[in-house]
C-alpha positions in Angstrom: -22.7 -16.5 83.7 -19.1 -16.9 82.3 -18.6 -18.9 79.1 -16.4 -21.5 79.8 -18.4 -22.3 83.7 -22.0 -22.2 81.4 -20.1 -24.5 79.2 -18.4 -27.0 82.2 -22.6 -27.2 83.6 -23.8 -28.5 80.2 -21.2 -31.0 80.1 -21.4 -32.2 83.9 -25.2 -32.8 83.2 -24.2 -35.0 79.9 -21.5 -36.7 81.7 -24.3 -37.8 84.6 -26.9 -38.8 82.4 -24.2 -40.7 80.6 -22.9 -42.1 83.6 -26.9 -43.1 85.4 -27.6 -44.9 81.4 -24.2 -46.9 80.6 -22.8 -48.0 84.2 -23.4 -51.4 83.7 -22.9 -51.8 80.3 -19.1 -50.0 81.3 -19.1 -52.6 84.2 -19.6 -55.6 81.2 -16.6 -54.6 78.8 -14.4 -55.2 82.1 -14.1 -50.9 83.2 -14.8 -49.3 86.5 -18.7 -48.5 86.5 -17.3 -44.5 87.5 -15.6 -44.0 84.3 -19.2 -43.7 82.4 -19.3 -40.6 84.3 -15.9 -39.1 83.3 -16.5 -36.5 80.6 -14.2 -37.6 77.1 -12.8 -40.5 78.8 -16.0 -42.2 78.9 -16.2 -42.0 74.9 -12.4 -42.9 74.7 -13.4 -46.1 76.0 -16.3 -46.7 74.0 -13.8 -45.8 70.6 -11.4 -48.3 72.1 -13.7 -51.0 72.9 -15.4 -50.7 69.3 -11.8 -50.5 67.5 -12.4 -46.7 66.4 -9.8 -43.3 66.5 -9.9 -42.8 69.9 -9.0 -39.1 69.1 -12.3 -38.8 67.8 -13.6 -38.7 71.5 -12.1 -34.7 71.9 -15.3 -34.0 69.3 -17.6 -35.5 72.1 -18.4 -32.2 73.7 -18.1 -29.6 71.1 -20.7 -27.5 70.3 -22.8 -28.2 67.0 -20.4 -31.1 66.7 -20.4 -32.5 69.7 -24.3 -33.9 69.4 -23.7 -35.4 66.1 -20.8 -37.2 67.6 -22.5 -38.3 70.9 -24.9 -40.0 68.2 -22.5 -41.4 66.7 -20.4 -43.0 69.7 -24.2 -44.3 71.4 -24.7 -46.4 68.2 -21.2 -47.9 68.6 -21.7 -48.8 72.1 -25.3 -50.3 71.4 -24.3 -52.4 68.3 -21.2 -53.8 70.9 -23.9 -55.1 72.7 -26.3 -57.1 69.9 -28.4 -54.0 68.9 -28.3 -53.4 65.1 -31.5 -53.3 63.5 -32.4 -49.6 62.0 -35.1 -49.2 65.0 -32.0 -49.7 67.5 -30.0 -46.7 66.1 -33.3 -44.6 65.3 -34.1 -44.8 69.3 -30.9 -44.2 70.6 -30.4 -41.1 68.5 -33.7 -39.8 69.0 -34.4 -40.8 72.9 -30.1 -41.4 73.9 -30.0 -41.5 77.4 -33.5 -43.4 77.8 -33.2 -45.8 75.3 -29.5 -46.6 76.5 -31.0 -46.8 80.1 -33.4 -49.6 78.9 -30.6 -51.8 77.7 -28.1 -50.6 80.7 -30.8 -51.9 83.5 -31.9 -54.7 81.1 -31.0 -58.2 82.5 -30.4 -60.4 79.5 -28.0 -57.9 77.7 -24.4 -59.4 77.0 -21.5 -58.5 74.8 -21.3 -59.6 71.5 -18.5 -62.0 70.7 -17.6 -60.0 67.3 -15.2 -62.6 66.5 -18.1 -65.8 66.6 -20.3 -63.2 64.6 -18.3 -62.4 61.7 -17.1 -66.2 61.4 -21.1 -67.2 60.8 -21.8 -63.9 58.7 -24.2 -64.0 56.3 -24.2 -61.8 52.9 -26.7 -60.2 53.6 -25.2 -59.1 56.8 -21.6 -58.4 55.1 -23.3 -56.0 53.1 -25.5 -54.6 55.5 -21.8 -54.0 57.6 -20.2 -52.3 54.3 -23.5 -50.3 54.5 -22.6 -48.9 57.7 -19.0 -48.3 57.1 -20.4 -46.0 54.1 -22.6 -44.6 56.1 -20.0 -43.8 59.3 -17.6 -42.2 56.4 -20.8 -39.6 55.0 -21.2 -38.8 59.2 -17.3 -38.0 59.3 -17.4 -36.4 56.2 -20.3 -33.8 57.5 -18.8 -34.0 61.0 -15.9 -32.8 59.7 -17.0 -30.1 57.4 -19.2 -28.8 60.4 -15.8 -28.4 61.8 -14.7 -25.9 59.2 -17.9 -24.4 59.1 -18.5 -24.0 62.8 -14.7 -23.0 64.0 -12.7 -21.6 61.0 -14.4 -19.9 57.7 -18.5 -19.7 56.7 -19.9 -19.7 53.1 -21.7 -17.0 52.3 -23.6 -15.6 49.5 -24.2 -12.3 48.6 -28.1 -11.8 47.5 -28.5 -8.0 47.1 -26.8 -5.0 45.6 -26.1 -3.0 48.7 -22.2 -3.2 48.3 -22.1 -3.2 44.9 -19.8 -2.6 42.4 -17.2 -3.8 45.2 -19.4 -6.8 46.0 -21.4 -7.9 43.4 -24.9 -9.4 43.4 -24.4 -13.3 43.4 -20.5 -13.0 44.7 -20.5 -16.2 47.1 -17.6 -15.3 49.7 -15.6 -17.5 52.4 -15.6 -15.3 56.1 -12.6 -15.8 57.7 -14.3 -16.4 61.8 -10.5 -15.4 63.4 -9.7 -11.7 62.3 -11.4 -10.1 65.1 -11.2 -12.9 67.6 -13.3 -15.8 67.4 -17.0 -15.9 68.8 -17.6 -19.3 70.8 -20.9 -20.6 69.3 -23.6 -19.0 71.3 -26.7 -21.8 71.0 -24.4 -25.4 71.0 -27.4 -27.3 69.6 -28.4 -27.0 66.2 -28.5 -28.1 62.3 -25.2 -27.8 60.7 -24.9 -25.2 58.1 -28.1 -23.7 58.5 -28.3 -20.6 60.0 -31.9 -19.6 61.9 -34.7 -21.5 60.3 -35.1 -24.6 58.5 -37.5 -24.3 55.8 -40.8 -22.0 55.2 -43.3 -23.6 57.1 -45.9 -20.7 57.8 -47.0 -17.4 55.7 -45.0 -16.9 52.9 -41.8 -14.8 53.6 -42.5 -14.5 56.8 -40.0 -15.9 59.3 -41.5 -15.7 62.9 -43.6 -18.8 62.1 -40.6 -21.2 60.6 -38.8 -23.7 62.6 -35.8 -23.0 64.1 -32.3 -24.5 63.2 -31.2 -24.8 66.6 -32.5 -25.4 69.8 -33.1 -21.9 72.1 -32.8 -23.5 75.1 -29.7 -24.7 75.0 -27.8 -21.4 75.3 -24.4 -20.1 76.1 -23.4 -16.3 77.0 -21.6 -14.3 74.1 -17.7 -14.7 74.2 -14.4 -14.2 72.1 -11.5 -15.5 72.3 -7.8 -14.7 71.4 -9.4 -10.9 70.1 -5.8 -9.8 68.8 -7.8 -7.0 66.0 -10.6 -5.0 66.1 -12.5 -3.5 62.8 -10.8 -1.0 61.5 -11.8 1.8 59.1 -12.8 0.7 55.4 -12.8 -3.1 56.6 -15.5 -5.0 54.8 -17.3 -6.7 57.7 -19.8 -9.5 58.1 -21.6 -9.6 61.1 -25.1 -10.2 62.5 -28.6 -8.1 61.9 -28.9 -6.3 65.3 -32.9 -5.5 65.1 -33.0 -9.0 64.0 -36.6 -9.5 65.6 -36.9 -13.4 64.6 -33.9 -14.9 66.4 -32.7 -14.0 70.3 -29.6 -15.7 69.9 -26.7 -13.3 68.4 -25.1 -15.6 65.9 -28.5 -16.9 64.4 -29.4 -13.5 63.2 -29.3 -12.9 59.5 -25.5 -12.1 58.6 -25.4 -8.8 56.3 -22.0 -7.7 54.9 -21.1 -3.7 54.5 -18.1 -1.5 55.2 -17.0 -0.4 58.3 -17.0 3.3 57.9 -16.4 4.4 61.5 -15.5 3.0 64.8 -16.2 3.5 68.3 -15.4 7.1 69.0 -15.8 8.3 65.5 -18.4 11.1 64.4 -20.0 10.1 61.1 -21.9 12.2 59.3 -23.6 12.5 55.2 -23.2 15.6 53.5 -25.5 15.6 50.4 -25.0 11.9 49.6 -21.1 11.8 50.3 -19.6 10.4 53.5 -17.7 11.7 56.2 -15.9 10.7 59.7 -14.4 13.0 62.3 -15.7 16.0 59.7 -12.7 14.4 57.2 -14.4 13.1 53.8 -14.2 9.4 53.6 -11.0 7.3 52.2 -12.0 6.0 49.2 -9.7 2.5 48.2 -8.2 0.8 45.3 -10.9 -2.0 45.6 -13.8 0.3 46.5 -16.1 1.2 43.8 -19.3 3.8 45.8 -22.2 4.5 43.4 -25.1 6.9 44.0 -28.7 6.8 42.6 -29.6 8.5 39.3 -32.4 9.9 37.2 -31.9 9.9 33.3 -34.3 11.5 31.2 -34.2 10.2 27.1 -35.5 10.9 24.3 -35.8 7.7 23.0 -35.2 4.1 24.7 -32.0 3.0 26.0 -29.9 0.0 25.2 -30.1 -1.3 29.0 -29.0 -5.1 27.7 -26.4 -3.4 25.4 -25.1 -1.2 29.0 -25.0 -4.6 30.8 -22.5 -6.1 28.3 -20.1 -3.1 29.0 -20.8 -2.5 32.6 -22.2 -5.5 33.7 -25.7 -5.5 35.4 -26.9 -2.0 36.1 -30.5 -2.3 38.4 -32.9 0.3 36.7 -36.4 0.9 36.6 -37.8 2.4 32.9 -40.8 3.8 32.4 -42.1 6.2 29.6 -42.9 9.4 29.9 -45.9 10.0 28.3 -46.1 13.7 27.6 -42.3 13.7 25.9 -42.7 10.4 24.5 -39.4 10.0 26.0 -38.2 8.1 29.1 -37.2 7.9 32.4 -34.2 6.0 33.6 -34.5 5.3 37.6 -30.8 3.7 38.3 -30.4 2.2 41.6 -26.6 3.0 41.8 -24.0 4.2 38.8 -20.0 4.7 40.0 -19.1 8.4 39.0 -17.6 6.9 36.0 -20.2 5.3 34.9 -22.6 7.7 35.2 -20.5 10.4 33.0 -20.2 7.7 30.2 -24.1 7.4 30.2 -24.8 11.1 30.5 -22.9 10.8 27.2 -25.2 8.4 25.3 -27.0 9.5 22.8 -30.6 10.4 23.5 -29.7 11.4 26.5 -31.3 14.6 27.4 -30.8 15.1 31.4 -29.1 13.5 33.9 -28.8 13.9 37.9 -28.3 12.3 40.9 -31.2 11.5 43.3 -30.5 13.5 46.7 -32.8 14.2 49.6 -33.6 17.2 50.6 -31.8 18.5 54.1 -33.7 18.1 57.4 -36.3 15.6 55.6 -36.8 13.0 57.6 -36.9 9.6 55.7 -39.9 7.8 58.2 -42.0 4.6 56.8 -44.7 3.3 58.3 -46.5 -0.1 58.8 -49.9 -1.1 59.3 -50.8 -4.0 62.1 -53.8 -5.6 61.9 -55.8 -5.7 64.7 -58.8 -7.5 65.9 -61.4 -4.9 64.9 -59.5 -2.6 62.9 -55.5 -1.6 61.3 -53.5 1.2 63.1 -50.6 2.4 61.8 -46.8 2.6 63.4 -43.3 3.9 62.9 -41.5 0.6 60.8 -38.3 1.6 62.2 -36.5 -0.8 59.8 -37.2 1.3 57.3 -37.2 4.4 58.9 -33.7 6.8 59.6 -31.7 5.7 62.8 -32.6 7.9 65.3 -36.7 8.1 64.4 -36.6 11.4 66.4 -33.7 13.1 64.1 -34.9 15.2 60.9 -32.2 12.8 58.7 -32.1 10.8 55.5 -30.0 8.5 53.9 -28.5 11.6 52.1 -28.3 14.1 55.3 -27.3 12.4 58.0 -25.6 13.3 61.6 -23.6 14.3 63.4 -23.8 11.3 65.1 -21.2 9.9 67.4 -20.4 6.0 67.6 -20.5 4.8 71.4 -17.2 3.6 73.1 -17.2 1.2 75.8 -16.7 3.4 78.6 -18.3 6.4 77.4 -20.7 8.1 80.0 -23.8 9.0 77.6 -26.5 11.4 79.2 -30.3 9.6 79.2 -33.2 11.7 78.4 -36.2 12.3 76.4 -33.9 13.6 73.4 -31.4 10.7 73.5 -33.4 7.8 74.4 -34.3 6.6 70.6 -30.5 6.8 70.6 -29.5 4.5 72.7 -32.6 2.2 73.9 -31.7 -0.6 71.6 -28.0 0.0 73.4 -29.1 -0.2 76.3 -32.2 -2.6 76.5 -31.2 -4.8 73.8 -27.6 -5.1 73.0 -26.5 -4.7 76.8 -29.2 -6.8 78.0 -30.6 -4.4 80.9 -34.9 -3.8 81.9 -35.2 -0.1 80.7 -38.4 1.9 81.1 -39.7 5.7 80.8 -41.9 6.4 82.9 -43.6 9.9 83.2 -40.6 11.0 81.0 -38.3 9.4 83.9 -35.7 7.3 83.0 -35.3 3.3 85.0 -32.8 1.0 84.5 -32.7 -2.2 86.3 -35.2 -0.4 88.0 -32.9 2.8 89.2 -34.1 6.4 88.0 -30.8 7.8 86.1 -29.9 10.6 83.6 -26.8 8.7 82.9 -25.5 5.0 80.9 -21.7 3.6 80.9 -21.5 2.2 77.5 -20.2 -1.7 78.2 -18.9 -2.6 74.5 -17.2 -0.8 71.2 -20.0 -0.3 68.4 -19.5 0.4 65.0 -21.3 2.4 62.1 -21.4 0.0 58.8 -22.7 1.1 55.8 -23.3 0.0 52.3 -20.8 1.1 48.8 -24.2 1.3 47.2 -25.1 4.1 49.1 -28.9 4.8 47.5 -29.4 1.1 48.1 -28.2 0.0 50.9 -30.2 -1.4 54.4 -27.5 0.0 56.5 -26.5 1.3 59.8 -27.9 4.6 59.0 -31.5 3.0 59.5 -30.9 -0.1 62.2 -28.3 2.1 64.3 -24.7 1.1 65.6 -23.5 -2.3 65.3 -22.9 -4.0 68.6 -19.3 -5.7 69.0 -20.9 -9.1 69.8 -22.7 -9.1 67.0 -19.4 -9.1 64.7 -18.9 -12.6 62.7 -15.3 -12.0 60.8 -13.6 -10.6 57.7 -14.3 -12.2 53.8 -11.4 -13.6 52.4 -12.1 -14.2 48.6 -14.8 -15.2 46.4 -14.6 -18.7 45.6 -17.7 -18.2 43.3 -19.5 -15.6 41.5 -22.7 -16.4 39.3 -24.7 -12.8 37.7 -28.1 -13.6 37.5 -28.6 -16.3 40.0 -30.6 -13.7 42.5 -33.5 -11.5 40.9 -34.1 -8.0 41.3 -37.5 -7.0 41.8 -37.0 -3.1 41.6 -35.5 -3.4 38.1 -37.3 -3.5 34.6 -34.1 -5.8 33.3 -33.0 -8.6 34.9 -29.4 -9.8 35.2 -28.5 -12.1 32.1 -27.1 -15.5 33.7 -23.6 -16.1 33.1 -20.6 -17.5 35.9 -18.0 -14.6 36.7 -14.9 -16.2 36.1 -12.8 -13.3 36.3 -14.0 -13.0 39.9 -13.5 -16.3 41.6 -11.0 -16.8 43.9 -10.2 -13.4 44.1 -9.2 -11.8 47.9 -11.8 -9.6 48.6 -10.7 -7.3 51.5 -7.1 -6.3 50.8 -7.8 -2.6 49.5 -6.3 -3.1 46.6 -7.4 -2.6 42.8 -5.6 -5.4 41.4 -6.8 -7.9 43.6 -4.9 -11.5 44.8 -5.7 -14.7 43.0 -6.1 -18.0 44.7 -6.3 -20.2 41.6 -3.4 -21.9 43.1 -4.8 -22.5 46.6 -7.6 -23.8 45.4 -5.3 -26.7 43.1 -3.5 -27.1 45.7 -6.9 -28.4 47.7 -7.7 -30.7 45.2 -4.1 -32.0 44.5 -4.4 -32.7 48.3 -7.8 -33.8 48.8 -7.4 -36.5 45.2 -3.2 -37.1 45.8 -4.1 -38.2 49.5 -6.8 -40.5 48.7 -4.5 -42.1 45.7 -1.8 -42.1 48.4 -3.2 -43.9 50.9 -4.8 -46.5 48.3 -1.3 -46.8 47.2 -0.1 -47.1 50.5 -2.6 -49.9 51.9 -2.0 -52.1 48.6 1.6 -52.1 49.1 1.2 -53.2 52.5 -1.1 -56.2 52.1 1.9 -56.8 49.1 4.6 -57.3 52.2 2.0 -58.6 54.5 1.9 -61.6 52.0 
């Protein structure tokens, strides 16, 4: 079902179970009994009749928003009419339209006279009402940062080294939600700022068993609007885990970032470790920094803290080799120039880079416990995207990136190709039966691709989770472009793989740097981020200023 008609359902069914629980109480503060059933009017009325913004009633539907505000403007219109003790608001954000209906059909509920009832106001019950107002200006401060959060730009944190050294490890980026269009919200109920669970409720690490941020119920087909760009080539991209098999709705998946390395249309393809699209090796920019894995052989210890001071945290594994006496140097990814200045070191006896052999497939497996007995399967997470292609990580393609209207060719061969297309990202019932292909329950050779997908892999290329193992990218799944790093901490994730750890220490030469502009010397924000606060503390002392001078004339 379209968007928008989903959307005007939702809202007709709040609107009538607003309508069925307030009519009377409407009918009380002197309105037509109807206009509890008009959608935004009938919380205009309630801001009016309370003495709130009555702008504030646009919020009333939005999604993520909206609920929080509903809460909100239910309190307001219980508290007109006597109920204010904490049990009151608890019930009527818990149970709304039930507990409402109990006062609505109630016989001995009247207005309050709010003049009368300040006159006789206790303390106790002044400072109870300054309580509230502190409280009601937290709500709009979350409300409105949910705002930001929900429709314009999303935090977000950078945990592991796959796009290092462009990205680094603990780099804490805003994503601008508007550079290829922006994605409605796609589940309108839900926790703000969390993204798919809440906490770790269940086995340790695993997700499957945690609660859920949002409520999957409530859902709302995929949509973008005012799309005026598409990903390009060499965009750094965030968007949404596609094999993500925890979360069913699209923009609760776990957001990776990586860089777009070839669109819909485009052949991409590894040649011993180095990239290429459309058989053209790849464009490497001012800002992009690729690093490969290395092996170092020694013959005596390195200075691994003394390598982090120059080039900042380096993930390695070290172990001794005990025949030499020596050691080995297992680094997870070194820039070209880096790894020529260490092949320089002394004690350095050896040094190469770690490629896979051609036509090895990389495949990893899992075991599943079963009731009387473990049997092992294909972890295609781990295992080269398609699990039916002799590729690695290293030796990868051909492979050509589906085009919305492309007529691909169904069989035994391309199936691992495009069954997570098809089933999964283009919602259709596939099944192979007898090595005969049904969709929707038609026997075919043949699929019309229905979106653009896109191949996004890591800078890091030796240690990156990247398309080259969970496949093409779907479109939908496509959150926006970072901007700049507003914050940028070494240290604050761990890295298991590695010996040494990261030395803590805040990155001040990276904040509020852009992030996606191609550039080497990249754009500060310093001065968008003074102006902020100039704004955010001048406005307050503005408005102070403002009010005393007022109750000055007033007088």
């Amino acid at each position: 079902m379209n968007y928008f008609l989903t959307y005007a359902v939702y809202v007709l069914i709040l609107s009538v179970l607003m309508g069925v629980s307030t009519w009377k109480l409407f009918k009380k503060m002197g309105y037509n009994p109807l206009l509890a059933f008009v959608p935004f009017y009938n919380y205009f009325i309630i801001l009016k009749e309370t003495k709130h913004p009555k702008w504030w009633a646009i919020l009333s539907y939005m999604p993520i928003v909206g609920p929080i505000m509903m809460s909100v403007f239910h309190i307001y219109l219980m508290k007109k009419f006597g109920k204010h003790l904490f049990q009151h608001q608890l019930l009527t954000v818990i149970l709304p339209f039930i507990y409402m209906a109990t006062v609505n059909y109630s016989k001995d509920v009247e207005l309050e006279d709010e003049a009368a009832n300040e006159l006789f106001m206790m303390d106790e019950e002044k400072n109870e009402k300054k309580k509230d107002s502190f409280i009601g200006s937290i709500t709009f401060a979350v409300v409105f940062a949910t705002i930001i959060h929900v429709f314009v730009t999303q935090p977000f944190g950078i945990p592991t080294g796959s796009m290092e050294r462009t990205l680094l490890v603990g780099d804490f980026l805003f994503v601008n939600k508007w550079s290829y269009g922006y994605r409605l919200p796609m589940r309108p109920v839900s926790i703000p700022f969390l993204q798919g669970t809440i906490f770790d409720a269940g086995e340790k690490g695993n997700p499957k068993d945690d609660p859920k941020s949002y409520v999957d119920g409530i859902k709302l087909p995929y949509a973008r609007i005012l799309q005026f760009n598409k990903p390009q080539k060499n965009d750094v991209v965030v968007f949404n885990y596609p094999q993500d098999s925890v979360h069913t709705a699209i923009d609760r998946k776990d957001p990776y970032v990586k860089r777009c390395v070839a669109v819909a249309g485009d052949t991409f393809e590894m040649r011993a470790g180095r990239l290429f699209v459309n058989g053209k090796p790849e464009t490497v920019l001012g800002d992009q920094e690729v690093q490969h894995a290395y092996t170092v052989n020694t013959g005596s210890q390195l200075d691994i803290p003394g390598l982090y001071n120059t080039y900042g945290f380096l993930p390695v594994r070290e172990m001794q080799n005990e025949k030499s006496g020596g050691f080995v140097y297992l680094f997870q990814g070194l820039t070209d120039k880096t790894a020529k200045e260490i092949k320089t070191l002394p004690g350095v006896l050896s040094m190469e880079e770690n490629i896979y052999p051609k036509d090895s497939a990389t495949i990893s497996y899992k075991l599943n416990a079963d009731k009387t007995a473990y049997t092992k399967s294909i972890d295609t997470t781990q295992s080269t995207f398609p699990i039916n292609k002799p590729w690695n990580q290293d030796w990868y393609g051909p492979l050509k990136i589906p085009k919305k209207g492309d007529v691909v060719t169904i069989d035994k061969e391309s199936l691992p190709m495009y069954q997570w297309v098809i089933s999964k990202y283009e919602h259709n019932t596939l099944e192979n039966k007898n090595g005969k292909i049904f969709i929707n329950g038609k026997e075919t050779n043949q699929y019309t691709i229905q979106q653009d997908y896109y191949m996004m892999i890591g800078d890091n290329r030796d240690a990156s989770l990247d398309a080259r193992f969970f496949g093409f990218v779907p479109e939908e799944n496509i959150v926006g472009k970072p901007m700049f790093t507003w914050m940028s901490v070494q240290g604050v994730f761990s890295d298991a793989s590695s010996t040494y750890q990261a030395p803590k220490k805040i990155r001040w030469d990276r904040m509020f740097k852009a992030t996606n502009t191609g550039d080497a010397n990249k754009a500060s924000y310093w001065w968008v981020a003074a102006m902020i606060l100039i704004l955010f503390f001048g406005w307050e002392y503005f408005m102070k200023l403002f009010a005393k001078k007022k109750t000055e004339d007033d007088l």
